[in-house]
N, C-alpha and C positions, 0 to 999 in steps of 0.2 A: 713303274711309272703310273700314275692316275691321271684321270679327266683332266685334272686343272694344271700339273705339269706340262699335259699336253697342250692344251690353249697358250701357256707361258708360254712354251718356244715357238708355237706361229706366232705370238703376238712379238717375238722378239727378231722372230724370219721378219719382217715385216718395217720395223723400224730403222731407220738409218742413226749411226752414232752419232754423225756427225753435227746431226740438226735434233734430234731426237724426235722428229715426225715421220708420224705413216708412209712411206712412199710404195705407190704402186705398182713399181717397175721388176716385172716378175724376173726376169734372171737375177738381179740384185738378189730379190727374194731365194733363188732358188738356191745363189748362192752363200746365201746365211745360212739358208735352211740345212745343207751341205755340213756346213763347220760347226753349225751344235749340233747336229745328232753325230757328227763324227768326233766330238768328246763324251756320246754316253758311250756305256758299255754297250755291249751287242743285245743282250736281252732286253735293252730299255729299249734299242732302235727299232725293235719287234715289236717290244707294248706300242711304242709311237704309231707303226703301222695298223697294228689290230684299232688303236683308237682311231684313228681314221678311217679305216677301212666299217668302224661303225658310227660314225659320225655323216659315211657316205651313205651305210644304210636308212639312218635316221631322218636325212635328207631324202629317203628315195618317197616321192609324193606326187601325184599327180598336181597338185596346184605349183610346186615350184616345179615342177617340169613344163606347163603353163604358162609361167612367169618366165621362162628361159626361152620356151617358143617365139612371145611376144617380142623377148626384148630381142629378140637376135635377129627375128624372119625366118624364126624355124629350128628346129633342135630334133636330131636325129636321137635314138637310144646312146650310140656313143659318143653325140655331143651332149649327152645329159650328163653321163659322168664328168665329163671332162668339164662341166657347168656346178657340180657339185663340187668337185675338185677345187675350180676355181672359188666357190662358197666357201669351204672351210681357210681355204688361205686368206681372207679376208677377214679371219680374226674369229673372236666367239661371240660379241655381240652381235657385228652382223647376218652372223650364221644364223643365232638362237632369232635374232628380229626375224630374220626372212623364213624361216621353219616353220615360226607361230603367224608371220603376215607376208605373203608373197610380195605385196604390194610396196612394201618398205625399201626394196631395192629401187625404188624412185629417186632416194638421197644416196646413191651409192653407187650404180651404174655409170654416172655423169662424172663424178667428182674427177679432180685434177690428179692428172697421174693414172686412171685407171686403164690401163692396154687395151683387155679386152676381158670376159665373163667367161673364156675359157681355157681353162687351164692344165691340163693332162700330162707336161711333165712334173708338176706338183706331186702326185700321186707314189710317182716311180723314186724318188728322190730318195726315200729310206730303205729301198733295197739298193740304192747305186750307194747310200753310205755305206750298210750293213756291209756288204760285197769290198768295198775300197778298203772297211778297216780289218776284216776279219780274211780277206783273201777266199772264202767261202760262197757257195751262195744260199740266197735267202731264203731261207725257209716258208713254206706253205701258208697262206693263212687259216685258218683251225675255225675261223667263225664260218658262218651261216648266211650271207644275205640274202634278202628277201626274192622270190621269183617275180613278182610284180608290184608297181608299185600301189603306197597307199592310196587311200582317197577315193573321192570320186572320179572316175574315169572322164575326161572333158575331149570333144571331138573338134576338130579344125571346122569341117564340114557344118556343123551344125549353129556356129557364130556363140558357140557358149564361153567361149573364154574371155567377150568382151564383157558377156554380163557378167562375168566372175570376177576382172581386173579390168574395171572400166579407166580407172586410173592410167596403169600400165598400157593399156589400149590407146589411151586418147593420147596417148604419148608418144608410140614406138610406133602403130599401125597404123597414120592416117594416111 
């Protein structure tokens, strides 16, 4: 499986047949998610996982850990993954938008239908297929991620995250 396979089946977790629009309702989601990785074979549902699991790397940044603080009222280290998590289930463009501009999650946090920016049984989903089709369980992940995150390091204490995302700020924080 490659990058852009992978993006195809979030982007296909995501849509309802019925209407053929986004909807945000993550068990829905997690329930599609569920029934195509449980028709690849076992080694794609692995590539799926490694590509996520570096997709969660790619994500790991001090400005969208910033932008998650803002927009929630705060984000611990294991609500950050579970905020990344929820990032990649939102598709590849609004991944890739909010990676290169934290501030873009201003049209996307609000939109209709969205639960909530965090999402952490998302993650687990292709070791519960992997395990369901193989009767096995999942194997180890073999990558690398990073010990801390990119970026600049931004402090609560010190009021720089307004001047970072004033946007996000005058939004979520007054």
């Amino acid at each position: 499986m490659n990058l852009e396979q992978f993006w195809k089946i979030i982007e296909s977790s995501r849509r309802r047949f019925d209407s053929g629009r986004v909807d945000g309702n993550m068990q829905q989601q997690l329930e599609e998610l569920r029934t195509l990785l449980s028709k690849l074979p076992p080694q794609e549902i692995i590539d799926f996982r490694d590509h996520l699991f570096a997709q969660m790397d790619a994500a790991y940044h001090w400005d969208l850990w910033g932008a998650a603080y803002i927009i929630a009222g705060g984000c611990s280290d294991d609500g950050f993954v579970d905020f990344r998590s929820w990032l990649i289930s939102m598709g590849r463009r609004v991944f890739e938008d909010a990676v290169s501009n934290p501030e873009s999650l201003l049209t996307v946090v609000d939109a209709p239908g969205i639960e909530d920016v965090f999402f952490e049984e998302f993650q687990y989903e292709p070791a519960q297929a992997y395990e369901e089709l193989t009767e096995r369980e999942f194997p180890p992940y073999a990558g690398h991620s990073p010990a801390t995150p990119a970026g600049r390091k931004w402090s609560e204490d010190e009021g720089n995250l307004e001047q970072r995302f004033p946007r996000l700020w005058a939004k979520y924080r007054r």
